[in-house]
Residue, then its C-alpha position, 0 to 999 in steps of 0.5 A: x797865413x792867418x786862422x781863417x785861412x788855415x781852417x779852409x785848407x782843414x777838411x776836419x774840424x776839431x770842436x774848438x775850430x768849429x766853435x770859432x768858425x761858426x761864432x758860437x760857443x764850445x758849449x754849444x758844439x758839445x750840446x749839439x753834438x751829445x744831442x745829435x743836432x750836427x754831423x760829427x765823427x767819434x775817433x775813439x775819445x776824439x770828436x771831428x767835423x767835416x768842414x764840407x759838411x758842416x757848410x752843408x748841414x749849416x745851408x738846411x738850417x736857412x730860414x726863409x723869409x716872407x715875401 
């Protein structure tokens, strides 16, 4: 099975999972995450995504474009 299709199967995320699923830096995730700009869970010291709300959260941030 190769990474991509690992992360499918995964219904939680971990930050560096998520940085690589949606091609951006850890930096980023933790920026996003310290300001509040994507939905994560807090387990104590660890911080987790849910993969389906994510794809959700990722579909509100569509631009549309001009016709």
């Amino acid at each position: 099975m190769i990474e991509s299709e690992k992360m499918n199967d995964t219904k939680y995320l971990s930050p560096s999972e998520l940085a690589q699923y949606l091609s951006v830096s850890i930096h980023t995730i933790y920026l996003w995450t310290s300001t509040k700009q994507i939905p994560f869970f807090k387990l104590s010291r660890l911080t987790r995504f849910e993969k389906n709300e994510i794809d959700r959260w990722m579909r509100t941030k569509k631009v549309e474009t001009y016709n």
